[in-house]
PyMOL CGO cylinders between C-alpha atoms (Angstrom):
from pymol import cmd
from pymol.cgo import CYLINDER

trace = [
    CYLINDER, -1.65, 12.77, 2.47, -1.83, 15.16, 5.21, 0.3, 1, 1, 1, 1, 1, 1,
    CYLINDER, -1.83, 15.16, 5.21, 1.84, 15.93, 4.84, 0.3, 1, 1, 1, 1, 1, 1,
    CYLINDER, 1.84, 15.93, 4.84, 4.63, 15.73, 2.21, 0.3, 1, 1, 1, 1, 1, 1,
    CYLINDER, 4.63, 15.73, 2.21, 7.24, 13.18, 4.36, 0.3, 1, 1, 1, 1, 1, 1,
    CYLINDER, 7.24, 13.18, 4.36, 9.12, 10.85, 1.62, 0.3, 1, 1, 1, 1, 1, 1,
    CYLINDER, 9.12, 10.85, 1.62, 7.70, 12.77, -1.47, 0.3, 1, 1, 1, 1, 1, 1,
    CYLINDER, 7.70, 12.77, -1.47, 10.71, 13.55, -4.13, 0.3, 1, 1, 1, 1, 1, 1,
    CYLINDER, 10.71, 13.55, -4.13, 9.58, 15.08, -7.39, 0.3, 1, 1, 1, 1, 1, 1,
    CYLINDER, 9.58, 15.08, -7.39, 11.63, 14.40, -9.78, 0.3, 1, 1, 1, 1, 1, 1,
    CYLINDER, 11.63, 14.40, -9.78, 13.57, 11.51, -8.21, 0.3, 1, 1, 1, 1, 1, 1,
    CYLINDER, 13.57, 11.51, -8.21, 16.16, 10.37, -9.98, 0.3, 1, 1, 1, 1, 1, 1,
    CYLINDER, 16.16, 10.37, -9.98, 16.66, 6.41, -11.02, 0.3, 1, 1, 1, 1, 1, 1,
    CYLINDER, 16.66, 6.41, -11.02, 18.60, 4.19, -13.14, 0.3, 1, 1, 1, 1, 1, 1,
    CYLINDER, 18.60, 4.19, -13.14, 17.31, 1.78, -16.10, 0.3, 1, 1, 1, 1, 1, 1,
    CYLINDER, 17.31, 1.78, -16.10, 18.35, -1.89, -16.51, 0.3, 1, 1, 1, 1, 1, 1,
    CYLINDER, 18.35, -1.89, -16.51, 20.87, -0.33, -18.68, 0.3, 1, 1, 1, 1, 1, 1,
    CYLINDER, 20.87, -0.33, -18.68, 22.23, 1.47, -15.99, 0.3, 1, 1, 1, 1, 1, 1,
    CYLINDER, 22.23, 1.47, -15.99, 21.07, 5.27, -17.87, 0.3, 1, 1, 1, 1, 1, 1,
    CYLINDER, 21.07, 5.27, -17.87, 19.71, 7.66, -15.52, 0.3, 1, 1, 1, 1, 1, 1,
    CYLINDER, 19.71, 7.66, -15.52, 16.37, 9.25, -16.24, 0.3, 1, 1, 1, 1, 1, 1,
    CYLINDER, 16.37, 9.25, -16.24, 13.50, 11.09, -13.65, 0.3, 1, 1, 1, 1, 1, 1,
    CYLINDER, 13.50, 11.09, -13.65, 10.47, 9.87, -12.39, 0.3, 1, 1, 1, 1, 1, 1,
    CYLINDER, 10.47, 9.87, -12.39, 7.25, 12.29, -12.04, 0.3, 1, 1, 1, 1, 1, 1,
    CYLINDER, 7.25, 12.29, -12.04, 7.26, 11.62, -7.96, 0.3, 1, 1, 1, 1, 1, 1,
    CYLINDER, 7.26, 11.62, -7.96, 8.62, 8.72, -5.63, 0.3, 1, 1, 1, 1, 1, 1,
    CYLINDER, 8.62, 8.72, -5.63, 6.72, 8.47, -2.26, 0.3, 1, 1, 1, 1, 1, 1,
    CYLINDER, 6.72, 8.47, -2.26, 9.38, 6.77, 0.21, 0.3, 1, 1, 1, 1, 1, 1,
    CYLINDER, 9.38, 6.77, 0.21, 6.53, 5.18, 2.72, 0.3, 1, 1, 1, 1, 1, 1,
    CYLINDER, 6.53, 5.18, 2.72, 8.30, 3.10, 5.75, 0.3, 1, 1, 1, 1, 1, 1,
    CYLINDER, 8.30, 3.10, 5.75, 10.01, 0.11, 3.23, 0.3, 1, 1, 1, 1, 1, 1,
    CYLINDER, 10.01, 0.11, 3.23, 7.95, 1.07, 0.67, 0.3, 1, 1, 1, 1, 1, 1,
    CYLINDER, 7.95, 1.07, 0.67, 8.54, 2.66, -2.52, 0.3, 1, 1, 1, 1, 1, 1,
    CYLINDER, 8.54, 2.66, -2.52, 5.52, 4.32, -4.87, 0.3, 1, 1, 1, 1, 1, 1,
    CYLINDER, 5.52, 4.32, -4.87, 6.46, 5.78, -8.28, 0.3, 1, 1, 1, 1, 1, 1,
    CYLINDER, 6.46, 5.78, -8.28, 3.83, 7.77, -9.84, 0.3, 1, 1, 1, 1, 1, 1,
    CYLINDER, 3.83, 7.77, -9.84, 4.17, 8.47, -13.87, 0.3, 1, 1, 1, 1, 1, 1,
    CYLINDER, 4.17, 8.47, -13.87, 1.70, 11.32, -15.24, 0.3, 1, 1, 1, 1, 1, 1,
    CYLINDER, 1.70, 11.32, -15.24, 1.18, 9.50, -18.41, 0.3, 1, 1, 1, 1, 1, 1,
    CYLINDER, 1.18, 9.50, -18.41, 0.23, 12.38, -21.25, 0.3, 1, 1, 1, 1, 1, 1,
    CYLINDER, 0.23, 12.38, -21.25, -1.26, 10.51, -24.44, 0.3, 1, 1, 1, 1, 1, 1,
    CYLINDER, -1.26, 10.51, -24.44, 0.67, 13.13, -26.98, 0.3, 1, 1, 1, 1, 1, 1,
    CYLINDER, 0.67, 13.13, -26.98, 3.98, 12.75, -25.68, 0.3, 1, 1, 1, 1, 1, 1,
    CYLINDER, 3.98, 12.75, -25.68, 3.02, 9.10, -27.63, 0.3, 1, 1, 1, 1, 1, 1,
    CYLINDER, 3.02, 9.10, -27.63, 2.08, 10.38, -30.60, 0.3, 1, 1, 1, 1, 1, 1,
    CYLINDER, 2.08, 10.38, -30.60, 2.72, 7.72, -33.36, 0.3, 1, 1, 1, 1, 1, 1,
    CYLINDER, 2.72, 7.72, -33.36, 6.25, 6.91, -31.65, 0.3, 1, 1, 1, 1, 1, 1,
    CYLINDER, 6.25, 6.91, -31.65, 6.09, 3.31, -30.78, 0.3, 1, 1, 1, 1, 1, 1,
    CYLINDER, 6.09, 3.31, -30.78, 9.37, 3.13, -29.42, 0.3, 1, 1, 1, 1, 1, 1,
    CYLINDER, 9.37, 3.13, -29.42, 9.03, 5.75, -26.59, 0.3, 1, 1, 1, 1, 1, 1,
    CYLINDER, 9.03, 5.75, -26.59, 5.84, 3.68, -25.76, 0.3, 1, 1, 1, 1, 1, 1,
    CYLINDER, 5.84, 3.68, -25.76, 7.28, 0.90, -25.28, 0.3, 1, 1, 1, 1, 1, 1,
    CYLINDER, 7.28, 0.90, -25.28, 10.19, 2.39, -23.35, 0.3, 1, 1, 1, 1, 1, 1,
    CYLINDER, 10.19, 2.39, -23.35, 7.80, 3.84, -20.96, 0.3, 1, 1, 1, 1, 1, 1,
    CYLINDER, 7.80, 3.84, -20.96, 6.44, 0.46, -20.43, 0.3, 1, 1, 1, 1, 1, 1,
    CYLINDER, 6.44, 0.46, -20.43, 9.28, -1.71, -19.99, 0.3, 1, 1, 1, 1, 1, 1,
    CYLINDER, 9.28, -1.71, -19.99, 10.65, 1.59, -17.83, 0.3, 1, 1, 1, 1, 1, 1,
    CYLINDER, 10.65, 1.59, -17.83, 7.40, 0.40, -15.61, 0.3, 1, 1, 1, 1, 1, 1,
    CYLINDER, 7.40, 0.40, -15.61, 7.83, -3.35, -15.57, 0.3, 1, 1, 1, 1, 1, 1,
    CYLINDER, 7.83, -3.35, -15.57, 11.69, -2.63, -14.66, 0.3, 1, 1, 1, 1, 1, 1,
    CYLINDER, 11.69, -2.63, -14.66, 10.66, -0.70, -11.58, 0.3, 1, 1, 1, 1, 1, 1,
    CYLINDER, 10.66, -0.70, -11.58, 8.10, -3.43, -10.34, 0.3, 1, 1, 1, 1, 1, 1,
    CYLINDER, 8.10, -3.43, -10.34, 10.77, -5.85, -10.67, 0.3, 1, 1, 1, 1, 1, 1,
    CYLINDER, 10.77, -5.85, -10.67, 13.31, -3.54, -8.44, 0.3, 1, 1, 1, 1, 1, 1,
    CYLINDER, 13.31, -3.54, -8.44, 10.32, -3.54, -5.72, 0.3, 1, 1, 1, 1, 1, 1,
    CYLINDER, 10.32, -3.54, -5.72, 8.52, -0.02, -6.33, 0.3, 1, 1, 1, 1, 1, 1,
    CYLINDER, 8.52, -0.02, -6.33, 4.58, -0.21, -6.42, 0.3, 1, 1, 1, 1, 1, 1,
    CYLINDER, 4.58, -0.21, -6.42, 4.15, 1.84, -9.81, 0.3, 1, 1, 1, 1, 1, 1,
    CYLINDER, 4.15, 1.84, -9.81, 1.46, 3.79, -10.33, 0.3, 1, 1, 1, 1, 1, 1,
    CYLINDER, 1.46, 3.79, -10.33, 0.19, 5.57, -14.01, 0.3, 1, 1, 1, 1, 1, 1,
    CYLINDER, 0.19, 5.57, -14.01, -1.88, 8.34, -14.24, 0.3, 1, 1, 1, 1, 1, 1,
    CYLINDER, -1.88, 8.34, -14.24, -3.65, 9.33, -16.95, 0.3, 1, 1, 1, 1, 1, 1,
    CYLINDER, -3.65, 9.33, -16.95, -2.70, 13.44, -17.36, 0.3, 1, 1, 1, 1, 1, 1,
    CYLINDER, -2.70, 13.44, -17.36, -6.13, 14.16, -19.21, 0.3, 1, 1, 1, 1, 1, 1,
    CYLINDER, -6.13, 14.16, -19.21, -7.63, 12.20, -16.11, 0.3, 1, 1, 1, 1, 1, 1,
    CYLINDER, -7.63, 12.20, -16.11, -5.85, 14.15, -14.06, 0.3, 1, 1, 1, 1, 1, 1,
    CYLINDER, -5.85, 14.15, -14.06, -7.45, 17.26, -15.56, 0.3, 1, 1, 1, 1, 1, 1,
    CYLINDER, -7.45, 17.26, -15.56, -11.61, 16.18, -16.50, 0.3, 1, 1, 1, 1, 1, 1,
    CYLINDER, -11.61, 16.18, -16.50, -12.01, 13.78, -13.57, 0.3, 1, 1, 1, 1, 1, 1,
    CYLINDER, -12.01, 13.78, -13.57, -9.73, 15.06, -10.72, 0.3, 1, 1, 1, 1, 1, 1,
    CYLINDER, -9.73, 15.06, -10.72, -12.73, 12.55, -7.95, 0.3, 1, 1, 1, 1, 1, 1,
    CYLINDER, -12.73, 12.55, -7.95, -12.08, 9.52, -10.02, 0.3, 1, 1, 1, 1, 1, 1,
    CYLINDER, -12.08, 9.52, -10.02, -8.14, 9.64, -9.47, 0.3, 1, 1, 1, 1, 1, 1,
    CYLINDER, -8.14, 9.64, -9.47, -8.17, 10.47, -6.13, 0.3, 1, 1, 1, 1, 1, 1,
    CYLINDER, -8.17, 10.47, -6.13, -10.77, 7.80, -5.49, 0.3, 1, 1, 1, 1, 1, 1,
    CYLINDER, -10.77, 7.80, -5.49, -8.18, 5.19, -6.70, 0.3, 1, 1, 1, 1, 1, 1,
    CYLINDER, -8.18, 5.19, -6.70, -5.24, 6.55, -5.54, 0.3, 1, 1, 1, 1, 1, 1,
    CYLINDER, -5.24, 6.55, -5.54, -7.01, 6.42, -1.67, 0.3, 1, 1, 1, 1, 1, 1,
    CYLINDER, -7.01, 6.42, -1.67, -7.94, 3.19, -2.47, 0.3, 1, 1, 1, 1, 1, 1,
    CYLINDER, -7.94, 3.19, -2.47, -4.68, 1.78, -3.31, 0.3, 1, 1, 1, 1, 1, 1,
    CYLINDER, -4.68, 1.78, -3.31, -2.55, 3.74, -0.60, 0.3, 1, 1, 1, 1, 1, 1,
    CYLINDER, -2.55, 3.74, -0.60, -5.02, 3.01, 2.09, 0.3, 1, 1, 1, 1, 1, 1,
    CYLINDER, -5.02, 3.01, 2.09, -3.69, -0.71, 3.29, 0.3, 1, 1, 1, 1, 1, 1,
    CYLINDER, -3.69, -0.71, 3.29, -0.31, 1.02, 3.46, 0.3, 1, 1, 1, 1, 1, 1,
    CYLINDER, -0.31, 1.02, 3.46, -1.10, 3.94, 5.33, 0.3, 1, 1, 1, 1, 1, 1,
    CYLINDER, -1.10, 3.94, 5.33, -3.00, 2.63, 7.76, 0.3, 1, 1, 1, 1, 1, 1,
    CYLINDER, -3.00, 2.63, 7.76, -0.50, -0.32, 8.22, 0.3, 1, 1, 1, 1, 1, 1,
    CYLINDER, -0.50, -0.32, 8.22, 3.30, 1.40, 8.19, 0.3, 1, 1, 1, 1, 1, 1,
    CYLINDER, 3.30, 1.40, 8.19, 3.12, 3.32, 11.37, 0.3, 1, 1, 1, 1, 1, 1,
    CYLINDER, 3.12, 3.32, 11.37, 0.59, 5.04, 13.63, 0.3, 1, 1, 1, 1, 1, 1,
    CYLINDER, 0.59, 5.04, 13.63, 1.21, 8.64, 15.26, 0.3, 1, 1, 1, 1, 1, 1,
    CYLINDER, 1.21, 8.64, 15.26, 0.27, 8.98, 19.01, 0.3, 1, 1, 1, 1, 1, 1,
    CYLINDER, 0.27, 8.98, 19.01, 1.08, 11.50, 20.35, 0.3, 1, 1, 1, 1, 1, 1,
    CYLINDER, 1.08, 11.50, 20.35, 5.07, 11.65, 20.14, 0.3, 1, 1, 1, 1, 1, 1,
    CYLINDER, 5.07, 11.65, 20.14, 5.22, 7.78, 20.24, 0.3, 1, 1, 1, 1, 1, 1,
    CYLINDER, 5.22, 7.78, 20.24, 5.58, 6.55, 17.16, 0.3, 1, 1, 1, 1, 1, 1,
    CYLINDER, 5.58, 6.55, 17.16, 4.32, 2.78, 17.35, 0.3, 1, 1, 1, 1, 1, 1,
    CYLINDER, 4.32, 2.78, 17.35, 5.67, 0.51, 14.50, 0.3, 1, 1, 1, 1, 1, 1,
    CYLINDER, 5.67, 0.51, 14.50, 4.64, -2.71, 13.80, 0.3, 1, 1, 1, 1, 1, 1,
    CYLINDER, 4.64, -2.71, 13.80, 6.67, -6.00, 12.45, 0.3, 1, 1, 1, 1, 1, 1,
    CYLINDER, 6.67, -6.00, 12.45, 6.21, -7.27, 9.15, 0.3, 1, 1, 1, 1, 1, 1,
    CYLINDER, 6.21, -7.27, 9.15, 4.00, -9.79, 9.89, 0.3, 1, 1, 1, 1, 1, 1,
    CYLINDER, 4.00, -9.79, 9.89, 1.85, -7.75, 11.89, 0.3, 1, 1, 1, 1, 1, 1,
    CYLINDER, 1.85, -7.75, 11.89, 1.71, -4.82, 8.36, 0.3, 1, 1, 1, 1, 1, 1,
    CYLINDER, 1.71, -4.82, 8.36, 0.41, -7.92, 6.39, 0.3, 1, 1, 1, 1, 1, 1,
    CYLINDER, 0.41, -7.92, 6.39, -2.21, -9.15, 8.40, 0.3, 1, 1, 1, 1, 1, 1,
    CYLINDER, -2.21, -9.15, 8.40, -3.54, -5.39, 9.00, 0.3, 1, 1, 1, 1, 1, 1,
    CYLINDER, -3.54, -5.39, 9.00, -3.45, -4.71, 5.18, 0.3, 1, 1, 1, 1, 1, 1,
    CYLINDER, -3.45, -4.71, 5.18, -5.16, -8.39, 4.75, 0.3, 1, 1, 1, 1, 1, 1,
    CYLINDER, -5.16, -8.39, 4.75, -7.71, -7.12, 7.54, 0.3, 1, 1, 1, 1, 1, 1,
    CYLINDER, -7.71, -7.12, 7.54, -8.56, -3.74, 5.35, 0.3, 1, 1, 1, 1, 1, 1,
    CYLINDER, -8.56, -3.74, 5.35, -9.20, -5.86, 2.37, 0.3, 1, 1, 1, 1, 1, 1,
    CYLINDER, -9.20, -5.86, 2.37, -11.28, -8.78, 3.53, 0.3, 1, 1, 1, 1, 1, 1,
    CYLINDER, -11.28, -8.78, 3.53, -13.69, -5.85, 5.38, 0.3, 1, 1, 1, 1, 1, 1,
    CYLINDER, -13.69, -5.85, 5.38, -11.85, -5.48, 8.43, 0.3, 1, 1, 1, 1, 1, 1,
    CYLINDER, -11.85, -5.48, 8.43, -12.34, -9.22, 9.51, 0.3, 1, 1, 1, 1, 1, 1,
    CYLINDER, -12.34, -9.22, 9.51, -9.03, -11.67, 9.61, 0.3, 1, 1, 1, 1, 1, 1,
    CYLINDER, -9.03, -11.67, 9.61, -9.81, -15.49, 9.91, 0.3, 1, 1, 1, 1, 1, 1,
    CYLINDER, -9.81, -15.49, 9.91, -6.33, -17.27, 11.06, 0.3, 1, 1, 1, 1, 1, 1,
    CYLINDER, -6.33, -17.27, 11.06, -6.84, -20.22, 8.96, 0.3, 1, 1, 1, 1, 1, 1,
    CYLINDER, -6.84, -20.22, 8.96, -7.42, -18.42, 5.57, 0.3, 1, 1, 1, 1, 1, 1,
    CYLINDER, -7.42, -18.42, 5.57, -4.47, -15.26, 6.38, 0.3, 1, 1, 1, 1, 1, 1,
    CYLINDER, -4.47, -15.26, 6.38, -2.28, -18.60, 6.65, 0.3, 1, 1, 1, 1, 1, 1,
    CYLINDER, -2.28, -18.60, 6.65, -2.82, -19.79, 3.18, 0.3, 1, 1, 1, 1, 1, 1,
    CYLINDER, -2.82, -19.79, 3.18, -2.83, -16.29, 1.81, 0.3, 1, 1, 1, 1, 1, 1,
    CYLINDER, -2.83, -16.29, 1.81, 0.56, -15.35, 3.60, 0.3, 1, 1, 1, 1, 1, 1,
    CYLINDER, 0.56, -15.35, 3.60, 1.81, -18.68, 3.22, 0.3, 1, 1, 1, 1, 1, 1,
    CYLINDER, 1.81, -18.68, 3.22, 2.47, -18.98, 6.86, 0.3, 1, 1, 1, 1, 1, 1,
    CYLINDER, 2.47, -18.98, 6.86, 1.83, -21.74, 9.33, 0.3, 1, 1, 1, 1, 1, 1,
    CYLINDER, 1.83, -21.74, 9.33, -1.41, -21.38, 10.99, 0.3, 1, 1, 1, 1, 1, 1,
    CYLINDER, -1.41, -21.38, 10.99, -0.47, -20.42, 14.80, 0.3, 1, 1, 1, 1, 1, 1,
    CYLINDER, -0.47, -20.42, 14.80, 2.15, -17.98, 13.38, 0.3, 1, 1, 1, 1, 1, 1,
    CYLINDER, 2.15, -17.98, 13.38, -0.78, -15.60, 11.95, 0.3, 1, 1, 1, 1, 1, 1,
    CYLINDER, -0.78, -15.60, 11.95, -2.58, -16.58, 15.57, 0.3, 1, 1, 1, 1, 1, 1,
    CYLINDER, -2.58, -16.58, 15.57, 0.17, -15.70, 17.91, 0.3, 1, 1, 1, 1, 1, 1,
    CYLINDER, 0.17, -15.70, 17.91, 0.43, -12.16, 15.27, 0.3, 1, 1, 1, 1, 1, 1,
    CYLINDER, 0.43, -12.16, 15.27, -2.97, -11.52, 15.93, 0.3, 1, 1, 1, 1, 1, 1,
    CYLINDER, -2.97, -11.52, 15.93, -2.57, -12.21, 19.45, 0.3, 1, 1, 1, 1, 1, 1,
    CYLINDER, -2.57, -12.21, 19.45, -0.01, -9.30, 19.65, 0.3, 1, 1, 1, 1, 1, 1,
    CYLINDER, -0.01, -9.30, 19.65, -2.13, -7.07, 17.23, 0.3, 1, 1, 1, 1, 1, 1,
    CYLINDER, -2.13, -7.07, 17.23, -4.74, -7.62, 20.15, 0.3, 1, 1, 1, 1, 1, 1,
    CYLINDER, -4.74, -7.62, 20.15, -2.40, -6.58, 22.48, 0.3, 1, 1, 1, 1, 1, 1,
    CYLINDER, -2.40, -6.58, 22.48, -1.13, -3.38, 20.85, 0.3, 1, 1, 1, 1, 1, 1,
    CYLINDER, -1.13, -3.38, 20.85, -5.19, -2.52, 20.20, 0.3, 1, 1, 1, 1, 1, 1,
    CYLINDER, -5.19, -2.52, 20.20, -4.97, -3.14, 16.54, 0.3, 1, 1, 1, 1, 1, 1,
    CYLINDER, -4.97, -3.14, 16.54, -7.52, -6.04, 16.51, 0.3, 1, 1, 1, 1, 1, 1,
    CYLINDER, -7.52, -6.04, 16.51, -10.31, -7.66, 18.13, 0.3, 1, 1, 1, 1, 1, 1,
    CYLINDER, -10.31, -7.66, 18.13, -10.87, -11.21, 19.16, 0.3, 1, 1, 1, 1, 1, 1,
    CYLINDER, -10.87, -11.21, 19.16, -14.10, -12.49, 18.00, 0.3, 1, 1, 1, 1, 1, 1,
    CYLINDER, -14.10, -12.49, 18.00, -15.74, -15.48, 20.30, 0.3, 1, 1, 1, 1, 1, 1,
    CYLINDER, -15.74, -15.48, 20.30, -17.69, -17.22, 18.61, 0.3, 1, 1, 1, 1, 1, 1,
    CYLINDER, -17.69, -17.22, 18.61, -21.11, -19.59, 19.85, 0.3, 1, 1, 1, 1, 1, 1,
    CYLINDER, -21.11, -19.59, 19.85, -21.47, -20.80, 23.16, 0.3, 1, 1, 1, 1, 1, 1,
    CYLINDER, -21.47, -20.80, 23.16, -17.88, -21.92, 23.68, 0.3, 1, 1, 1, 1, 1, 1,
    CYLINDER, -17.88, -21.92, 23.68, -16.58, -18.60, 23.23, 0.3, 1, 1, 1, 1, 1, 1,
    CYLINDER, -16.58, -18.60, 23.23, -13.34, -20.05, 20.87, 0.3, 1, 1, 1, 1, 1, 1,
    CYLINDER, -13.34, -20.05, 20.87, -11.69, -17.66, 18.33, 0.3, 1, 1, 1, 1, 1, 1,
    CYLINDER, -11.69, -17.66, 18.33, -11.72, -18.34, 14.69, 0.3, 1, 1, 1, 1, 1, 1,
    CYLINDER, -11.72, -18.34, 14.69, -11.40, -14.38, 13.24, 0.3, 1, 1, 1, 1, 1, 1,
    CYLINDER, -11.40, -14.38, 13.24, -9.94, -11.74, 14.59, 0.3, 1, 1, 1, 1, 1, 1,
    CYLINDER, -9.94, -11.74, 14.59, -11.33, -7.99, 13.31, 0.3, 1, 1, 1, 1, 1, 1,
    CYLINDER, -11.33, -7.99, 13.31, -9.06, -4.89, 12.79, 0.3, 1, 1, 1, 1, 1, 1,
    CYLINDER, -9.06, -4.89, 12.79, -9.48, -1.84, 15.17, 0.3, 1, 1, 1, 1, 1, 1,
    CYLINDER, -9.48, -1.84, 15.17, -7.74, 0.59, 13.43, 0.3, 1, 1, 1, 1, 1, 1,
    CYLINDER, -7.74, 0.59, 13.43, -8.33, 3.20, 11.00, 0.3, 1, 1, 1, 1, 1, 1,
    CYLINDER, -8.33, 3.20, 11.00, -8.36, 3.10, 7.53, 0.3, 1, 1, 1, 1, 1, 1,
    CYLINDER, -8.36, 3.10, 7.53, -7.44, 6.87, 7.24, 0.3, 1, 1, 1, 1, 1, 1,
    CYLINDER, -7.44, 6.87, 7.24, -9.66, 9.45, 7.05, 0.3, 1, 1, 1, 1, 1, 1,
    CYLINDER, -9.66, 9.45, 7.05, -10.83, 10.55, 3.20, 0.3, 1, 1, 1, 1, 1, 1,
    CYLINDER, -10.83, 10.55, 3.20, -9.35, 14.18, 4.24, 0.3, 1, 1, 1, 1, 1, 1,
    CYLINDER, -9.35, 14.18, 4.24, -5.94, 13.15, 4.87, 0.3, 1, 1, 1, 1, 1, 1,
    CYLINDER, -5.94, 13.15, 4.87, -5.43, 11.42, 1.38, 0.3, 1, 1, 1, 1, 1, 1,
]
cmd.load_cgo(trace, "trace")
């Protein structure tokens, strides 16, 4: 990631039952909260209870907010590309949304204005007010006086459209990080 800010190894949590146990790594990312498991297939074995304690250990912390993330260990170790290749694809919307560096100013951005950016990324860069509304479940000029501001900070675009020159999308300006830094 270019830096190890937020990143706990072993980071302690507590079940539903209130028992304490360690996760592989949480990544503490603005208000967001990534727990990555290193899943190793004979740690299994034939033990369907541990199984299915490692599962419900996974739906518990998706219910308490954190974005959880398995990896497969033998993954990990044959196809190194292929997990880093997913694991850029799902942090990108985040990292390119929570904050910006400039400089020493660090520019952060309201809620709002995080999901129309990570919207942005995944409908190719390109946010059309109408459609963010029913996606965000927002009223229509909310997401246009959002993107107004995203203009403003030089986060998006304005696109005129046809000869009257009115706006119906607005397209995101900002990076999507570079491969190198992930």
């Amino acid at each position: 990631m270019g830096h190890f800010i937020g990143l706990h190894p072993e980071y302690e949590v507590r079940d539903w039952r209130g028992r304490s146990y360690f996760v592989d790594f949480m990544w503490i990312l603005g208000g967001h909260l990534f727990v990555f498991e290193i899943m190793d297939y004979g740690s299994h074995g034939k033990d369907r209870t541990k199984y299915r304690m490692d599962l419900n250990r996974g739906l518990f912390l998706q219910s308490q907010g954190c974005q959880f993330i398995s990896i497969s260990l033998d993954e990990m170790k044959e196809n190194p590309s292929f997990v880093l290749a997913m694991l850029r694809s799902i942090l990108a919307s985040y990292l390119a949304a929570a904050t910006e560096q400039s400089g020493n100013i660090l520019h952060k951005f309201e809620k709002i204005e995080r999901q129309l950016m990570r919207l942005a990324i995944r409908h190719h860069r390109v946010v059309r007010p109408a459609k963010a509304a029913r996606e965000l479940e927002l009223h229509k000029q909310t997401v246009i006086k959002y993107c107004r501001r995203l203009v403003d900070k030089g986060k998006f675009r304005a696109v005129p459209t046809g000869e009257t020159g009115r706006i119906y999308q607005y397209e995101y300006l900002g990076s999507t990080q570079s491969p190198d830094l992930i």
